[in-house]
LOBA-428368 format. One record per residue (C-alpha): residue number from 1; residue in three letters; chain; x, y, z. Coordinates in Angstrom, 3 decimals. Layout:
# residues N
 resi resn chain       c1       c2       c3
  NUM  Ala     A        X        Y        Z
...
***
This chain:
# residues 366
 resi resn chain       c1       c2       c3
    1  Unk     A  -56.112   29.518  -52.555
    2  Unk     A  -54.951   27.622  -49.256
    3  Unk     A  -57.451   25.149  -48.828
    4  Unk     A  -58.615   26.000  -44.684
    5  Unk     A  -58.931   22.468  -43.892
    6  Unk     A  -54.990   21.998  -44.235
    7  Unk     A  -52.880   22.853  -41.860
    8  Unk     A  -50.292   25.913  -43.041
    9  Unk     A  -46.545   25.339  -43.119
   10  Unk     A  -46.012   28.435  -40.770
   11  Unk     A  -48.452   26.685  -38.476
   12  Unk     A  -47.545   24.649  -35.646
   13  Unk     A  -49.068   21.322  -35.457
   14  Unk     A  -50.367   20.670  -31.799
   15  Unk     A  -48.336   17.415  -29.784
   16  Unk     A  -50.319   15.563  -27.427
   17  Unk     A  -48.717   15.379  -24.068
   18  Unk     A  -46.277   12.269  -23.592
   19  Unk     A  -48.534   11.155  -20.804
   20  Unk     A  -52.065   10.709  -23.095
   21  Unk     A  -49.333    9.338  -26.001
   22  Unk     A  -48.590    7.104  -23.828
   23  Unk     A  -52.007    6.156  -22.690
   24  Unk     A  -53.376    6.002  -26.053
   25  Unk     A  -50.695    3.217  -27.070
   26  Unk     A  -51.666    0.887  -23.829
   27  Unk     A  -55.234    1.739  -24.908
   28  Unk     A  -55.771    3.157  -21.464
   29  Unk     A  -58.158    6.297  -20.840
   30  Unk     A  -55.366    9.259  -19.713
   31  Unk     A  -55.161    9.660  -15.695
   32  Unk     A  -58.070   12.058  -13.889
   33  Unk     A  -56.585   14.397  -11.088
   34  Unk     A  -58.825   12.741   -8.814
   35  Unk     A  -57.323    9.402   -9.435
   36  Unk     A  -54.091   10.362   -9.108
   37  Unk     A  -55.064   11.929   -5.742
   38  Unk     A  -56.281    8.937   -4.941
   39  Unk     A  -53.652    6.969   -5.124
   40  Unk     A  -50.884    9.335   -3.342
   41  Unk     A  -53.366    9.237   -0.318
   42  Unk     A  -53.251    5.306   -0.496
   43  Unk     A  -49.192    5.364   -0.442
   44  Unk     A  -49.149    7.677    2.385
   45  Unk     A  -51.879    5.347    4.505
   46  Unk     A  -49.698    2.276    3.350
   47  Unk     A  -46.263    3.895    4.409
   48  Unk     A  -48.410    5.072    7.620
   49  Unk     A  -49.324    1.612    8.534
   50  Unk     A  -46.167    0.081    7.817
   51  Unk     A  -44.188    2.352    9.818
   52  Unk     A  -46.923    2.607   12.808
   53  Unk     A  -46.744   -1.662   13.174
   54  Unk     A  -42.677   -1.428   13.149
   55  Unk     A  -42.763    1.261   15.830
   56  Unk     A  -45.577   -0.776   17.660
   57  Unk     A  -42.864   -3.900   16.757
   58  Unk     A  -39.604   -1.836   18.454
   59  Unk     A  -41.902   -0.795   21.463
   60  Unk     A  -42.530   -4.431   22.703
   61  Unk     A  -40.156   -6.050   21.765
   62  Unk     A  -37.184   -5.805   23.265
   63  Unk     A  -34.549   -7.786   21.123
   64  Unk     A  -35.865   -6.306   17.789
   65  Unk     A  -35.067   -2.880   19.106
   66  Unk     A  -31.515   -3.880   20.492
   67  Unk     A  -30.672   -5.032   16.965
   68  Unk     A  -32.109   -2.197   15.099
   69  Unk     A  -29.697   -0.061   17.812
   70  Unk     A  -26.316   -2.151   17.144
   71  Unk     A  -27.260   -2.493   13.418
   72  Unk     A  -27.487    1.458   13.479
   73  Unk     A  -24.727    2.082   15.342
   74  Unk     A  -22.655   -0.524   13.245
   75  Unk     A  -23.994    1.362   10.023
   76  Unk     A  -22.292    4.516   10.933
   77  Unk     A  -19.186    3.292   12.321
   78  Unk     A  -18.667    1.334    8.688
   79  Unk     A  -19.260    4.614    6.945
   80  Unk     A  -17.444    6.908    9.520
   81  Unk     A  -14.396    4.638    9.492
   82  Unk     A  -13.940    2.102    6.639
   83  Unk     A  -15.228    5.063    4.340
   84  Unk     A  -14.481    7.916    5.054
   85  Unk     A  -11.286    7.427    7.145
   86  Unk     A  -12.205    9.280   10.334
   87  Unk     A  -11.301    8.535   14.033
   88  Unk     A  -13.248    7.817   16.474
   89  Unk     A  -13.155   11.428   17.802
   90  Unk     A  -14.075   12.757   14.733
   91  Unk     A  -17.070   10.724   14.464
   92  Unk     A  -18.443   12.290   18.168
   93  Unk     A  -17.387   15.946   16.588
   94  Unk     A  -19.787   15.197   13.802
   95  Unk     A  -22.308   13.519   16.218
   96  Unk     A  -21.884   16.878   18.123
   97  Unk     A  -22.375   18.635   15.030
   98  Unk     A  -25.806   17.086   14.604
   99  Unk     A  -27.003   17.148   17.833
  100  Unk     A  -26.576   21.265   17.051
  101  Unk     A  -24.186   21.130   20.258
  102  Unk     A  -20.708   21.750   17.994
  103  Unk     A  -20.734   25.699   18.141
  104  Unk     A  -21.918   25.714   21.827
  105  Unk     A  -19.587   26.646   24.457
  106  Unk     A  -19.409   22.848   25.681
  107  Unk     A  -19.047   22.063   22.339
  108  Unk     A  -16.441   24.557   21.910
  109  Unk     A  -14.777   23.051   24.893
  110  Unk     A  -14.450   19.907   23.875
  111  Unk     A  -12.785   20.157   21.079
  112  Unk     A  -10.083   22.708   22.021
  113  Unk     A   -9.348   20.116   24.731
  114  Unk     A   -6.444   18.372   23.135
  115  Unk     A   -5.143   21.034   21.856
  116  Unk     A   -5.211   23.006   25.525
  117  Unk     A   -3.575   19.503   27.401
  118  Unk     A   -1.062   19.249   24.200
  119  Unk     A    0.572   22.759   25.999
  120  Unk     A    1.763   20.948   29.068
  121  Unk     A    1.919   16.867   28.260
  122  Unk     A    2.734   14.480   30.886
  123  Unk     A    6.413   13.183   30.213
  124  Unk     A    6.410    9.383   30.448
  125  Unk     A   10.230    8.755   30.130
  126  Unk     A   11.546    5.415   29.952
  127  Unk     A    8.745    3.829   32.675
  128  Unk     A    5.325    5.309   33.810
  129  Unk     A    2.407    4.531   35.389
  130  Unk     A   -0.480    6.480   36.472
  131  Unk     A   -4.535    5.536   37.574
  132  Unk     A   -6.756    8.648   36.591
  133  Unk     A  -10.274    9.751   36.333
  134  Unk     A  -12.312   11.732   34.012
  135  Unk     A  -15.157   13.248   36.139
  136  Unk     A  -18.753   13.987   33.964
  137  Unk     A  -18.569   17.519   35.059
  138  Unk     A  -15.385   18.321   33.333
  139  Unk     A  -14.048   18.990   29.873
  140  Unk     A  -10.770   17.865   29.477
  141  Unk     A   -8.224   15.167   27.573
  142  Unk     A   -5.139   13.554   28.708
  143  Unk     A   -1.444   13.478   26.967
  144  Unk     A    1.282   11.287   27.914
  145  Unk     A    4.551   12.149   25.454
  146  Unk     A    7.697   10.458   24.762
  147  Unk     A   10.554   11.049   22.642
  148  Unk     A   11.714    8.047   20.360
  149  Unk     A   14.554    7.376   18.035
  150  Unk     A   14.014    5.088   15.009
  151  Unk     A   14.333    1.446   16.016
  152  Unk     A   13.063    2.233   19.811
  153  Unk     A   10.201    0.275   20.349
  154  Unk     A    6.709    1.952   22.612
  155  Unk     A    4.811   -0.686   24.914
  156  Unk     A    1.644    0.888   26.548
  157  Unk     A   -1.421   -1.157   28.676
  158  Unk     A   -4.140    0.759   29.012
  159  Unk     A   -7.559   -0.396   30.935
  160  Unk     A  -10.870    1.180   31.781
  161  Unk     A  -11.531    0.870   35.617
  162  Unk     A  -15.244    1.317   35.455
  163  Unk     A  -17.626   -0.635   33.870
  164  Unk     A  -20.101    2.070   32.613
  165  Unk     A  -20.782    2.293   28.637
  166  Unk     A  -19.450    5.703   27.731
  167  Unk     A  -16.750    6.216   25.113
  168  Unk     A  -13.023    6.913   25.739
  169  Unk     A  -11.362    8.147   22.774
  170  Unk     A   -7.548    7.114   22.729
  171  Unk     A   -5.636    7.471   19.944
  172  Unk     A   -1.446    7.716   19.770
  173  Unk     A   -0.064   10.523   17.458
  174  Unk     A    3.120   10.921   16.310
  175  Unk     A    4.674   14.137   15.239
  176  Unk     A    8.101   14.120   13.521
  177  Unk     A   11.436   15.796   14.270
  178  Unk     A   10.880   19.634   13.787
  179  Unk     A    7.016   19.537   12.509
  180  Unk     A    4.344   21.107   14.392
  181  Unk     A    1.590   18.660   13.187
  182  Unk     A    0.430   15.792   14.718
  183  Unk     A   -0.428   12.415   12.754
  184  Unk     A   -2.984    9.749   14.147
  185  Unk     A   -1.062    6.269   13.545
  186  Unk     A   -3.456    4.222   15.678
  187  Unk     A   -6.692    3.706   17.481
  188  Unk     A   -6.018    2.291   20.756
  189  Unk     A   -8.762    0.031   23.236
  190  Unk     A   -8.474    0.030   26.911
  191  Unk     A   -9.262   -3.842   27.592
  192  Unk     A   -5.901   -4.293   29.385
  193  Unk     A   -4.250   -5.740   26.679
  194  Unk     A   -0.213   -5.126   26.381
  195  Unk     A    0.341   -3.319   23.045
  196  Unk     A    3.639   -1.975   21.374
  197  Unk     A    4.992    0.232   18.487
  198  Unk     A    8.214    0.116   16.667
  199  Unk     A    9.207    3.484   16.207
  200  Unk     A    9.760    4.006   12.196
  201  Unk     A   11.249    7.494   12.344
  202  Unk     A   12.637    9.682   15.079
  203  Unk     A    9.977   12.324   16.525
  204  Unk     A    7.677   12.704   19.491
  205  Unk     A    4.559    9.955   20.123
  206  Unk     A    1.946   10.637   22.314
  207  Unk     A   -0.918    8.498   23.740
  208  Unk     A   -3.952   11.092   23.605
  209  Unk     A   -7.258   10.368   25.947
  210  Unk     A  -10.513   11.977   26.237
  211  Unk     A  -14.261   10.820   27.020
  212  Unk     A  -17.358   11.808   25.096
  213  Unk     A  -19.557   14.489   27.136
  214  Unk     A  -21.219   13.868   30.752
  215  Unk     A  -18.771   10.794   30.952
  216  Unk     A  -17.342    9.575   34.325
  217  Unk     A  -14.117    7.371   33.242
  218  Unk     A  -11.732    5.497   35.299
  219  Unk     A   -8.536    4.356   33.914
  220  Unk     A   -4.930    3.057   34.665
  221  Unk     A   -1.869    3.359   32.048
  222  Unk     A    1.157    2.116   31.895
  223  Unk     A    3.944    2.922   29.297
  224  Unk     A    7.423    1.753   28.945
  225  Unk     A   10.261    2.451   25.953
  226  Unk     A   13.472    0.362   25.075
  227  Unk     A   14.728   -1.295   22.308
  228  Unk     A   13.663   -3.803   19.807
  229  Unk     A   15.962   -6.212   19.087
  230  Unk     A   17.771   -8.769   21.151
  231  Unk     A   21.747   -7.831   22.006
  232  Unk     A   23.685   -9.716   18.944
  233  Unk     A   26.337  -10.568   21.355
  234  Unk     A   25.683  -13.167   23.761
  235  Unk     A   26.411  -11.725   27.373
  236  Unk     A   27.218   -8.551   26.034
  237  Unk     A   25.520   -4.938   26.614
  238  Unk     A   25.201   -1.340   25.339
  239  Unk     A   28.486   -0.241   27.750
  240  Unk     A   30.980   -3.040   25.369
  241  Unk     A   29.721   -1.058   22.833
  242  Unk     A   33.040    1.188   21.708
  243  Unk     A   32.295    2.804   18.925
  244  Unk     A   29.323    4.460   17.509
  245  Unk     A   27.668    4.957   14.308
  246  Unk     A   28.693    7.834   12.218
  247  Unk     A   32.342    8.240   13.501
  248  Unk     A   34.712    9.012   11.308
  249  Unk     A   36.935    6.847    9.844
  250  Unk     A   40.069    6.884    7.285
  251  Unk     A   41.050   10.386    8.275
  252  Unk     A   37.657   11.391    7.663
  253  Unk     A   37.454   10.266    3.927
  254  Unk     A   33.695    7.495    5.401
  255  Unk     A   32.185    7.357    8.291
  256  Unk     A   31.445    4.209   10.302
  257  Unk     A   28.042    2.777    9.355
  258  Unk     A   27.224    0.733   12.203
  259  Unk     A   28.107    0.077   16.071
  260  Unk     A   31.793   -1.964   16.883
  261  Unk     A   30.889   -4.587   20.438
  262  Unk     A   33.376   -5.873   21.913
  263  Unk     A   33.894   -9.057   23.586
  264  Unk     A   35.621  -11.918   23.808
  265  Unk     A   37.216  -13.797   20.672
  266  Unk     A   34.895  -16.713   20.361
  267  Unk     A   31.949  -15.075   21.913
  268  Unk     A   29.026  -16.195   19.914
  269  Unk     A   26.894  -14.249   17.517
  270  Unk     A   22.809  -14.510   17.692
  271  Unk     A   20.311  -13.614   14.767
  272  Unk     A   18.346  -10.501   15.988
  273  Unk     A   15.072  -12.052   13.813
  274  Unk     A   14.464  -14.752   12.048
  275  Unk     A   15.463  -14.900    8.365
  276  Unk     A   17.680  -16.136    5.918
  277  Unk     A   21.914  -15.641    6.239
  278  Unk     A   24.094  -15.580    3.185
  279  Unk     A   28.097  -15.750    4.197
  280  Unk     A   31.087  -13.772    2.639
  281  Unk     A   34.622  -13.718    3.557
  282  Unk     A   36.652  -10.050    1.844
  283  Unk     A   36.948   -6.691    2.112
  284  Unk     A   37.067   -4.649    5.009
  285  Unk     A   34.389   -6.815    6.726
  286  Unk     A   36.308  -10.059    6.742
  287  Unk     A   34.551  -12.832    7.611
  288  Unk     A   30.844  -11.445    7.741
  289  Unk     A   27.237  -12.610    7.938
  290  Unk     A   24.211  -11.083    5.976
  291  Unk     A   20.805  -11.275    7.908
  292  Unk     A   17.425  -10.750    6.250
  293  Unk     A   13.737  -11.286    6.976
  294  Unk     A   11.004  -11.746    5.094
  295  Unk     A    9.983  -14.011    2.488
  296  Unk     A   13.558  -16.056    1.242
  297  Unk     A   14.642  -13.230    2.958
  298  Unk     A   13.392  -10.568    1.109
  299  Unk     A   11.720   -7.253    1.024
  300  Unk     A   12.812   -6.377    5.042
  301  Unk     A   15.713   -4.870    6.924
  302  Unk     A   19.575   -6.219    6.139
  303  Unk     A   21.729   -7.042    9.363
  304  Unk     A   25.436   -7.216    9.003
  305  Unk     A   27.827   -9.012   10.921
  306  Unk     A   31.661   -8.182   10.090
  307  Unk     A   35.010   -9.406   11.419
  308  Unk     A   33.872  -12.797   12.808
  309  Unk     A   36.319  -15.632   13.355
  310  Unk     A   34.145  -17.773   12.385
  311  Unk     A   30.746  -19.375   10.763
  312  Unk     A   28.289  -21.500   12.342
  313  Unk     A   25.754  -21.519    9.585
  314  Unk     A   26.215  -21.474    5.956
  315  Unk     A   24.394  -19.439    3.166
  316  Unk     A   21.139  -20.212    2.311
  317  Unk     A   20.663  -21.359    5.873
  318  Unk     A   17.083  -20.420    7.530
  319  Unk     A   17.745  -19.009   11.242
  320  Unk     A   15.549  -18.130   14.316
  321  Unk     A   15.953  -15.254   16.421
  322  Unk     A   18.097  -15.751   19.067
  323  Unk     A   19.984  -18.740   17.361
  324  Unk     A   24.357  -19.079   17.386
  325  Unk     A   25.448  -17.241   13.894
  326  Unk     A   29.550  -17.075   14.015
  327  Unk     A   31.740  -15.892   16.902
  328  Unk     A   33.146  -12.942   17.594
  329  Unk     A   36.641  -12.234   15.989
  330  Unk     A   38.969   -9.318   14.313
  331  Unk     A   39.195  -10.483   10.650
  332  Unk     A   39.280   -7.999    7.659
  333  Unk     A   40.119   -4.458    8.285
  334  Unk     A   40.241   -5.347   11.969
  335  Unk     A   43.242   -7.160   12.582
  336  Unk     A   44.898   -4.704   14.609
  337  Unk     A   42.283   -4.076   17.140
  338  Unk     A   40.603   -5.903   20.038
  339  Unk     A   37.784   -8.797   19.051
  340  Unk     A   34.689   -6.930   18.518
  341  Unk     A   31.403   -7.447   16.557
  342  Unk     A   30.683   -4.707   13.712
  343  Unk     A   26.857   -4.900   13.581
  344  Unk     A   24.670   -2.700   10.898
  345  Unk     A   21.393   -2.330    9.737
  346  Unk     A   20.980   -1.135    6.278
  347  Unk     A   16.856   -0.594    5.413
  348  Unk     A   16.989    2.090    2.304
  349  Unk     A   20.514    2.607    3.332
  350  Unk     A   22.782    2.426    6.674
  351  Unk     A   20.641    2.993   10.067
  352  Unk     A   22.092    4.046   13.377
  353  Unk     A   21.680    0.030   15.203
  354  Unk     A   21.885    1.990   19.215
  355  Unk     A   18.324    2.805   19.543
  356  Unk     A   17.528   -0.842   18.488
  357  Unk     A   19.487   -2.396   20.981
  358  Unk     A   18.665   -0.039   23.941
  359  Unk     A   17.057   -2.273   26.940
  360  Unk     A   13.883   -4.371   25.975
  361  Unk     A   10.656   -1.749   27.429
  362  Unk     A    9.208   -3.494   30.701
  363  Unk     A    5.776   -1.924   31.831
  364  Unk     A    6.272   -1.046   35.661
  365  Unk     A    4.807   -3.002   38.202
  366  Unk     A    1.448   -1.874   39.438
***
């Protein structure tokens, strides 16, 4: 017979309850309901108090609540930005969002105003200049397009004219040759400040503007677009240059990978940057200069000088921008044409040089 005072093996054996397991092991009498009531209605006094005295602190005291304000404010633009990689604008979108003002029809508004001023852009051409103002009972953004070719280099001053403290997003965009869609490439202030952009591939750059909600701004811009490299040939310009990249050349069998100036024989040569030269005398180049930036000269652009008469530096030699090179001659493949410079630029292969030696961009006088 089972004995009744043993548990059966089909039985289960009853577990106390981690808690009292616990409790029994730090020789401690298991938890009442009461006391645990007790306690949560401590925390929430504690956390009432505490929170009452730093409201009490933020309420009189001026410089505590300024700091807990730009500490806030920092907070979010460290997330919003450094984080999660989102403009300016996108940050008040998500503010709007919040605020439960993104669906509205303001809301609406707002954001469909780039897209609505991106219809009919402002063309700035070579030289503009305009003063504007956003009035706080309008929706709207500003665009301000220009075409660029690789090499050509954008110079834009914007300033606020007011001194309130509401936001002006600006923000240029570029959008490539044949592509709808726009790409943010910079963040731009309005303290005055002269700023430029080196055009890395051919397309359309705009500078986009638009305040946050109930915002009166006042603002001048100026934008100008040229070239960005000095003219190789001293005295010379873009009309002594007489032929272009890209023209054909042996009956068609290469084409011409760089621009021919010419000038005098003799007519000295400048470095376009500063870098390192290395110096070769054969083939169809003749006598010819290599130009590079960059560390030993490494890791940039190559610049190529061909068909000089002579040297006036010798490989290895460090150079500054602007500084004598050679002299123009017709060695090499050029002997039986007029003293000219052949100048290329080779980055990831040959690179039309025009659209780097366009004009330097001058802002226009105010």
């Amino acid at each position: 017979m089972n004995d009744p005072t043993k548990a059966s093996d089909n039985e289960e054996t009853p577990v106390p309850e981690q808690d009292e397991m616990n409790q029994v092991v730090d020789n401690k009498p298991p938890a009442t309901e009461s006391s645990k009531s007790a306690k949560r209605v401590l925390r929430f006094w504690l956390l009432f108090i505490l929170l009452s005295s730093l409201v009490v602190l933020l309420t009189t005291r001026d410089d505590l609540r300024q700091n807990v304000i730009e500490s806030s404010e920092q907070a979010v633009d460290y997330i919003a930005f450094d984080m999660l990689g989102w403009s300016p604008r996108e940050l008040f979108i998500w503010r709007l969002r919040m605020a439960g003002l993104l669906e509205s029809p303001l809301g609406q508004r707002w954001t469909q105003a780039v897209d609505l001023a991106s219809k009919k852009p402002i063309q700035a051409g070579a030289q503009y200049r305009t003063t504007e103002t956003f009035e706080d009972d309008e929706v709207e953004a500003h665009i301000y397009q220009v075409s660029l070719e690789r090499g050509e280099k954008l110079v834009w001053q914007l300033t606020r004219q007011d001194t309130a403290d509401s936001r002006l997003y600006a923000s240029l965009e570029r959008r490539k040759r044949n592509d709808e869609h726009w790409t943010t490439i910079s963040h731009l202030d309005a303290e005055g400040d002269t700023q430029t952009r080196i055009a890395s591939a051919a397309g359309d750059y705009r500078v986009v503007l638009q305040p946050e909600l109930f915002a009166k701004v006042d603002y001048s811009l100026a934008m100008a677009s040229g070239g960005s490299l000095p003219f190789p040939v001293e005295g010379a310009k873009q009309r002594d240059i007489g032929s272009v990249f890209g023209d054909p050349r042996d009956g068609g069998a290469r084409k011409h990978h760089g621009v021919d100036i010419f000038a005098k024989k003799g007519t000295p040569i400048t470095a376009v940057i500063d870098g390192y030269v290395r110096t070769g005398n054969s083939g169809l180049g003749g006598k010819h200069v290599w130009l590079s930036g960059g560390l030993f000269g490494l890791g940039s652009a190559r610049y190529y000088y061909a068909h000089l008469d002579d040297f006036a530096v010798e490989s290895g030699d460090k150079v500054k921008k602007g500084e004598v090179i050679g002299y123009v001659g017709n060695t090499g493949n050029a002997r039986t044409t007029p003293p000219h410079l052949h100048f290329g630029i080779y980055a990831g292969g040959p690179v039309d040089p025009a659209p780097f030696l366009k004009p330097e961009p001058k802002l226009p006088a105010s």
